[in-house]
C-alpha positions in Angstrom: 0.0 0.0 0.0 1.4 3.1 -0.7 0.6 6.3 1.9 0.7 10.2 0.6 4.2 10.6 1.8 7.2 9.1 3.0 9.1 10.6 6.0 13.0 12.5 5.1 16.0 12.0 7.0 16.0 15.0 10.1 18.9 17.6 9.0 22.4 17.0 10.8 22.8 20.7 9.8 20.1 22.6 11.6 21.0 24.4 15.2 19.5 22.0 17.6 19.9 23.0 21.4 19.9 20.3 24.2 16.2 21.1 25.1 15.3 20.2 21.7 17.5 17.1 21.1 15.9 16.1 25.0 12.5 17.0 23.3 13.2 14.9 20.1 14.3 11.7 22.3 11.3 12.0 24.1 9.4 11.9 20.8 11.1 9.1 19.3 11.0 6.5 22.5 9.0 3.3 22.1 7.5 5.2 18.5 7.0 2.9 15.5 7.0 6.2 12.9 7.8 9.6 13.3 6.6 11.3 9.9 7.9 13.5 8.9 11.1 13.3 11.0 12.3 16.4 9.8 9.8 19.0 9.7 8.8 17.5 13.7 12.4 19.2 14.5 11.6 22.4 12.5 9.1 22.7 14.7 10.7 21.8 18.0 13.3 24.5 17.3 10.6 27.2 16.4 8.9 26.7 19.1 12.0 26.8 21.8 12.4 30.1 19.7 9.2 31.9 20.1 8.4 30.4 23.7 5.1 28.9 21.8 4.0 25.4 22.8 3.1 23.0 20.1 -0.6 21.8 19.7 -0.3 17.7 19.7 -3.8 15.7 19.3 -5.1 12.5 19.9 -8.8 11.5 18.5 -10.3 8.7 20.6 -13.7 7.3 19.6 -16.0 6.1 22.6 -17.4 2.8 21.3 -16.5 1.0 24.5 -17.0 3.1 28.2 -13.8 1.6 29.2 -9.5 2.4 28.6 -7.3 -0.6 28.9 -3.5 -0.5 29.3 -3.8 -0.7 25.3 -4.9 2.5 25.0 -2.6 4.3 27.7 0.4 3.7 25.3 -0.4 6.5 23.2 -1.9 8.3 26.6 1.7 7.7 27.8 3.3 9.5 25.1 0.8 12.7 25.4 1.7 12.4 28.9 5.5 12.7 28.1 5.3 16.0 25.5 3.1 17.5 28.0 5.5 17.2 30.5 8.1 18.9 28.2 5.8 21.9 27.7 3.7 21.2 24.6 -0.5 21.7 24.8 -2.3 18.1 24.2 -5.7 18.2 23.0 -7.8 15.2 23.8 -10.7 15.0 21.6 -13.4 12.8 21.6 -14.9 11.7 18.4 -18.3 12.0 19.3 -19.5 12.6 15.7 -17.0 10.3 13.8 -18.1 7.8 16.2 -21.8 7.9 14.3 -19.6 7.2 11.2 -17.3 4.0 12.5 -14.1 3.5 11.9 -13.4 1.1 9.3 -10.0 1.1 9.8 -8.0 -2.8 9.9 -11.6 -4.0 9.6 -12.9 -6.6 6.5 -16.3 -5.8 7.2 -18.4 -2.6 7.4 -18.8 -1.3 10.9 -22.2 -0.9 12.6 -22.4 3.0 13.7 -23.2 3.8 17.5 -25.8 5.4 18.4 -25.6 8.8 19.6 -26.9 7.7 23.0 -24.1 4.6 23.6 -21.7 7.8 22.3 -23.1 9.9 24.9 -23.1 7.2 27.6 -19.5 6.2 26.7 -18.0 9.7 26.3 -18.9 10.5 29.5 -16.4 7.8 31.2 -13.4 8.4 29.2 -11.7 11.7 30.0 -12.0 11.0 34.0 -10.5 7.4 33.0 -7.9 9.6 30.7 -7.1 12.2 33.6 -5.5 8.9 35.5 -2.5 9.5 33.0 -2.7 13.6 31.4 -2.4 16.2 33.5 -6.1 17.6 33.9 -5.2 20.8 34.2 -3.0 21.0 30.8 -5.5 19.3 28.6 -7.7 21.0 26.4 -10.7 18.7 25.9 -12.2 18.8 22.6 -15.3 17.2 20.8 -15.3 17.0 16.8 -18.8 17.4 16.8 -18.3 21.5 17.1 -17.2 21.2 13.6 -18.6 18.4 12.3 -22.7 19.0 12.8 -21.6 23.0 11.1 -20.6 21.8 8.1 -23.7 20.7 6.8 -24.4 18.9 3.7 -22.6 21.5 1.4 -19.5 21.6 3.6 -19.0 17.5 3.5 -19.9 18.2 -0.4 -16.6 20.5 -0.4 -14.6 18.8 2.0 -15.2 15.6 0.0 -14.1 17.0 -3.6 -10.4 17.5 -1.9 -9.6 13.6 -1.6 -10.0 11.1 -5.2 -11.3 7.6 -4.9 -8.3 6.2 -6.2 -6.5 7.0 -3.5 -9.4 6.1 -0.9 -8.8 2.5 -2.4 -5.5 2.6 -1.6 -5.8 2.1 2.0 -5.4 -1.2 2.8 -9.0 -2.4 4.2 -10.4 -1.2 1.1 -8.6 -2.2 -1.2 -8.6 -5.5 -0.1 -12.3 -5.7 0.9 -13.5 -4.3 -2.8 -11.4 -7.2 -4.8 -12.7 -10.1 -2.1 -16.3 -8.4 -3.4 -17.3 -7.5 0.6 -19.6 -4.3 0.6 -17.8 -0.8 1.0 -20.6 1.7 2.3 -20.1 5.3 1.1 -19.9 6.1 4.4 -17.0 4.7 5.5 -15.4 6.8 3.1 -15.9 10.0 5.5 -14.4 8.7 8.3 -10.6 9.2 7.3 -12.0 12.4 5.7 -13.6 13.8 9.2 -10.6 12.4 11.3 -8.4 14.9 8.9 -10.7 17.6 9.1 -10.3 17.6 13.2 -6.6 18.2 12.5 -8.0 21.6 10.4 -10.4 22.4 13.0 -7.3 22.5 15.8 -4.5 23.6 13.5 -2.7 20.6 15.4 1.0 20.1 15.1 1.4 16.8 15.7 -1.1 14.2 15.7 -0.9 10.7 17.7 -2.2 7.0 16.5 -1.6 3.7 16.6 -0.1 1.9 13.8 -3.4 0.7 12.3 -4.5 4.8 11.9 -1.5 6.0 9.9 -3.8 6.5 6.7 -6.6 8.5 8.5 -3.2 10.6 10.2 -1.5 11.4 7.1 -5.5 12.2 6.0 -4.7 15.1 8.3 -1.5 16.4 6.7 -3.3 16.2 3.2 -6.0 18.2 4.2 -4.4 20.8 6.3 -2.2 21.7 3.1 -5.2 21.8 0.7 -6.9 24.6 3.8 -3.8 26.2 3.3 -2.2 25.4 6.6 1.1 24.0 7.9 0.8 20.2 8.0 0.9 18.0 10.9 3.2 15.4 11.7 2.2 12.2 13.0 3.2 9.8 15.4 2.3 6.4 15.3 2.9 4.0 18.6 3.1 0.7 18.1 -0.2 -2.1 19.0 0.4 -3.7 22.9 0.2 -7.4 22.9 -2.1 -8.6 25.3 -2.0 -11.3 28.0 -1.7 -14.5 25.3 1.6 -12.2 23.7 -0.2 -12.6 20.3 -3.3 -10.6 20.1 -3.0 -7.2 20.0 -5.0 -5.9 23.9 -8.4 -5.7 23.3 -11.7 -6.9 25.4 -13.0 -8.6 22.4 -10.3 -10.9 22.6 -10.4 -10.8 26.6 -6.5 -10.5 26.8 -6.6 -7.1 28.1 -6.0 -5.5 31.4 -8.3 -2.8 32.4 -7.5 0.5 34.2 -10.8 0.1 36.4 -9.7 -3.4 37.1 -9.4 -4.3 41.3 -5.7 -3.7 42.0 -5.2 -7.4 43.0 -6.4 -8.1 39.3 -4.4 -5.8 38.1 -1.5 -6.8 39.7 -1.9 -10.2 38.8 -2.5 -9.9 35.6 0.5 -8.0 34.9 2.9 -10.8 36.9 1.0 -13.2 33.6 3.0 -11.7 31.1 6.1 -13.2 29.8 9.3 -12.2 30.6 10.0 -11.3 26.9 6.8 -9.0 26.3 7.8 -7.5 30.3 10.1 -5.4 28.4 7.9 -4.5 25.6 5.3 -3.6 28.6 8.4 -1.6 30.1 9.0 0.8 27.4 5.8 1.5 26.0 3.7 1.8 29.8 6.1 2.8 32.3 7.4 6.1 33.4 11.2 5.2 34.2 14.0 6.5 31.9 15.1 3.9 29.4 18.4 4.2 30.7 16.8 3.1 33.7 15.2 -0.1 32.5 18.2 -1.2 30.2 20.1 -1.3 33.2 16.9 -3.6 34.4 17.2 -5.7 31.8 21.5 -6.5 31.9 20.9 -7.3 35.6 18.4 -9.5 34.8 20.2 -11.2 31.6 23.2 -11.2 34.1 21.7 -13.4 36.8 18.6 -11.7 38.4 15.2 -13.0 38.7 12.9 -11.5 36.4 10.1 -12.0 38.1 11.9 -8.7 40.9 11.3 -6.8 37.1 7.9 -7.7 37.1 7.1 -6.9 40.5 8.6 -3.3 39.8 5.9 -3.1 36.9 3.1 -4.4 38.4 3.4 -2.3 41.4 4.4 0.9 38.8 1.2 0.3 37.0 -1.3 -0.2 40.0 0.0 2.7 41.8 -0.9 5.2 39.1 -4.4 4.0 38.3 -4.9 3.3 42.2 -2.9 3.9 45.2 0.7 3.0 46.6 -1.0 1.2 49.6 -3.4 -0.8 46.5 -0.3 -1.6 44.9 1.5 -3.5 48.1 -1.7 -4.9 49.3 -1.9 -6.6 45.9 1.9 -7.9 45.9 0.8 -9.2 49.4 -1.9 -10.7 47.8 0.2 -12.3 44.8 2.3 -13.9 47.2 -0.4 -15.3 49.6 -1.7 -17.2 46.6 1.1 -17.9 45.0 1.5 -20.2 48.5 -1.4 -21.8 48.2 -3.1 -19.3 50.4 -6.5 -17.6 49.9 -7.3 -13.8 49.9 -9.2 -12.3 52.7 -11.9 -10.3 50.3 -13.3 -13.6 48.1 -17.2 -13.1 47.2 -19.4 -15.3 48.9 -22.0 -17.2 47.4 -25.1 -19.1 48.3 -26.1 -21.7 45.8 -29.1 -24.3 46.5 -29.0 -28.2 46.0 -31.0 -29.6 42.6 -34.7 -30.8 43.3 -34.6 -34.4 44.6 -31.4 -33.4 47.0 -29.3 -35.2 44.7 -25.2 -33.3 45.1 -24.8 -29.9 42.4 -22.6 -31.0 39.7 -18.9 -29.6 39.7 -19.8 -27.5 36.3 -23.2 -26.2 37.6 -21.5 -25.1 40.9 -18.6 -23.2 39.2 -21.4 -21.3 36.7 -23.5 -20.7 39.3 -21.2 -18.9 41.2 -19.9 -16.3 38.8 -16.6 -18.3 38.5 -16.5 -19.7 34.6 -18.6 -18.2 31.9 -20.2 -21.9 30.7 -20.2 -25.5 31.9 -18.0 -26.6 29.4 -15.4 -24.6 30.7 -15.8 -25.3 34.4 -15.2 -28.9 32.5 -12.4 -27.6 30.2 -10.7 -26.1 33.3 -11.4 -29.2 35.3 -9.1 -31.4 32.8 -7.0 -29.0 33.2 -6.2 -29.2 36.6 -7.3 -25.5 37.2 -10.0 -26.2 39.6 -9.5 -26.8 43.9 -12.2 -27.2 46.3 -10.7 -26.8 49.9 -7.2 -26.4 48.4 -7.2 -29.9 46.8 -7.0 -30.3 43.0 -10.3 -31.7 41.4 -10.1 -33.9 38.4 -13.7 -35.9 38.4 -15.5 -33.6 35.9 -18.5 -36.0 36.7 -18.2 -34.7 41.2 -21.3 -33.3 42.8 -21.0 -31.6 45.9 -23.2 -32.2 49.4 -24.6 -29.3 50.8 -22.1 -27.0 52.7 -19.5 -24.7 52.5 -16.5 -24.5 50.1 -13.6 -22.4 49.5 -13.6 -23.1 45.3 -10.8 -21.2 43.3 -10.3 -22.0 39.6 -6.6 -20.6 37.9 -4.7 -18.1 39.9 -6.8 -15.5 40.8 -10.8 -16.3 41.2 -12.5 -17.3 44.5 -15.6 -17.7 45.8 -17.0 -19.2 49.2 -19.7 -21.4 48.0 -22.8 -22.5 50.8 -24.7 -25.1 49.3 -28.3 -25.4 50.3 -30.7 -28.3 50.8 
C-alpha cells in the first residue's frame, strides 16, 4: 500500500539545542513512525524560539465506556510531551463515532448510536485524567465542527480527496477485490478524522499503527486549507496477555485501568518475561536508561520476576494507590502459596430438586466463577479447579450441601454455601 508521503531523513545541519534534542528523544521512545522526522524538528526548534507550545492531538472514539492499558500507550506518550511543555488536546470523536471507523476492519462497521456515544463519552476523560495532567488538557469534541458543516461543507470537503486514492488504503482495497460491501460512508471517516486536525490547527497528531492513513488524511488536508501540516506519530499495538493478540476486550486478553488492584497486579505478573520489556517501554514512566540497566541485571543473573514486581506495582500505583499496589503484591504472594485472599465473594447456591449433590460444572457457573459449563469442565481437565485447596479432576463430582472455598486458575474465588 502506498501512503501520501514518505518521511525525510532530520537535518544534521540545523541548530539544535539540548532542550530540543531532550525533546526529540522523548518523541522518538518506544515510537514505530515519526513522519515527517524532519519537519517535527523544525518545529521543536521554532517553538523553543518563540516560547510557543506545540498543539499535539489524539482522537479517541467512545465505542466502549472503558481504557485498557492498550490504549494508555499513546496516553503515555501525550503524557510525556506535556510534560516537556507542549498543549495536548484530547478530543473525543463523538461525531466520527456515528460514522465507524473502518479502519483494519474486512467488514463494514455498525455505527453507535448517539446515545451509547453519549453514555460512553462521559467515562473516558475522568479514566484519561489517570495518566494527562487535567489541568494541561484541552478537551475537545469533533462534533463542534462536524454537525456546522452541513451537507454543502461534506460536499466541499469531499471533492479535496479522489477515490483512487481512498482504495488505496489497505482495508479497502482489499475488501472491494474479495467483493465484501464498502458503504459510502465509511469513506468520510478518514475524511472527518483529517478535518479535526484543520479544525485545531494541530502540530502533531498521535495513532496507533493501524490509523496512519486516516493521520497522514490530516497532513493532506491541512495543506489543501492552506495550513502548515501536521506530523504524526504512530505507537506501536500492545500485545495482550496470550503475547499474540493485539490488547483488546473482544479478545479478553486485556487488562483494564478500572480493574481491582489485585487483578491488576496479577495480571501484569501473567506476562512473559519477553513481552515485560515491551510492557516496560511502552507503559512505564522510568527513563530507558533506567530499564536497560533492568534488563542487563536480569540477563546477568537476576530474577525476572523482581522486574515484574517493579511493573506491576508501577502500573497499579498510578491507576490506584501506593497502599493498592503493596496490598496486591501481598496478595500475589499469599496465593502464589497456596493461600487464599481475605476479600473472596461469597455465594449461596441451593442443591437440585430431589437433594441429589450440584454437579462440579453447575457449581462453578452458578457462582460467577466460569462463563459456561463446558469450561468449568475444560478447566477441570485441566487441573485448574480446587475445592478446599485440593486439586479436582472428576468432571462427573457433585458436591453435598455445605461450604466450600472453590478457586479455579490463579486469581478467582468464591466461598460457595450449598443449600438443601
Amino acid at each position: 500500500m502506498s501512503y501520501p508521503e514518505k518521511a525525510p531523513q532530520a537535518q544534521p545541519n540545523l541548530p539544535i539545542s539540548d532542550k530540543v534534542r531532550e525533546a526529540l528523544a522523548v518523541t522518538q521512545r518506544g515510537v514505530d513512525e515519526l513522519l515527517p522526522e524532519a519537519e517535527w524538528l523544525k518545529k521543536l526548534i521554532r517553538s523553543e524560539a518563540t516560547g510557543t507550545p506545540l498543539r499535539i492531538k489524539l482522537g479517541l472514539d467512545p465505542t466502549a465506556p472503558d481504557i485498557h492499558l492498550g490504549h494508555t500507550v499513546v496516553l503515555n506518550k501525550l503524557r510525556q510531551l506535556q510534560d516537556i511543555g507542549h498543549s495536548v488536546i484530547f478530543l473525543i470523536g463523538d461525531f466520527t463515532s456515528l460514522i465507524g471507523d473502518p479502519s483494519g476492519r474486512n467488514t463494514t462497521r455498525p455505527p453507535l448510536t448517539a446515545e451509547q456515544i453519549k453514555v460512553n463519552a462521559q467515562t473516558y476523560y475522568k479514566q484519561a485524567s489517570l495518566v494527562l495532567d487535567p489541568e494541561r488538557t484541552e478537551i475537545r469534541y469533533n462534533s463542534e465542527w462536524c454537525d456546522a458543516l452541513g451537507a454543502r461543507g461534506m460536499i466541499e470537503l469531499s471533492s479535496r480527496y479522489t477515490v483512487a486514492r481512498m482504495m488505496e488504503r489497505n482495508d479497502f482495497h482489499e475488501r472491494f477485490h474479495a467483493g465484501t460491501s464498502i458503504s459510502v460512508h465509511e469513506f468520510l471517516y478518514p475524511l472527518m478524522q483529517g478535518y479535526d486536525s484543520v479544525a485545531l490547527k494541530s502540530d502533531l497528531e498521535l495513532g496507533g499503527t493501524d490509523q496512519k492513513f486516516n493521520l497522514l488524511m490530516g497532513r493532506h488536508l491541512q495543506a489543501e486549507y492552506g495550513q502548515e501540516p501536521q506530523c504524526i506519530l504512530t505507537m506501536p499495538l500492545l500485545e495482550g496477555l496470550d503475547g499474540v493478540e493485539k490488547m483488546s476486550k473482544s479478545k479478553n486478553n486485556y487488562i483494564g485501568i478500572g480493574e481491582a488492584p489485585n487483578d491488576m497486579f496479577g495480571k501484569l505478573m501473567s506476562i512473559s518475561d519477553v513481552l515485560m520489556w515491551k510492557y516496560f517501554t511502552l507503559l512505564s514512566f522510568r527513563s530507558l536508561d533506567e530499564i536497560a540497566q533492568l534488563k542487563a541485571e536480569c540477563e546477568a543473573g537476576r530474577n525476572p520476576r523482581d522486574a515484574k514486581v517493579m511493573l506491576g506495582q508501577e502500573i497499579v500505583a498510578r491507576f490506584h494507590n501506593a497502599q493498592a499496589a503493596q496490598d496486591a503484591l501481598a496478595d500475589f504472594v499469599n496465593r502464589s502459596k497456596g493461600g487464599v485472599p481475605d476479600d473472596i465473594p461469597e455465594v449461596q447456591l441451593t442443591l437440585p430438586d430431589g437433594g441429589e449433590g450440584l454437579a462440579i460444572g453447575q457449581l462453578l457457573k452458578q457462582a460467577g466463577l466460569v462463563p459456561s459449563t463446558s469450561e468449568a469442565l475444560r478447566m477441570v481437565d485441566q487441573g485448574g479447579v480446587r475445592i478446599d485447596g485440593a486439586v479436582i479432576s472428576d468432571r462427573g463430582l457433585k458436591l453435598a450441601g455445605g461450604v466450600y472455598v472453590v478457586q479455579v486458575g490463579k486469581r478467582k474465588f468464591a466461598k460457595v454455601t450449598i443449600k438443601g
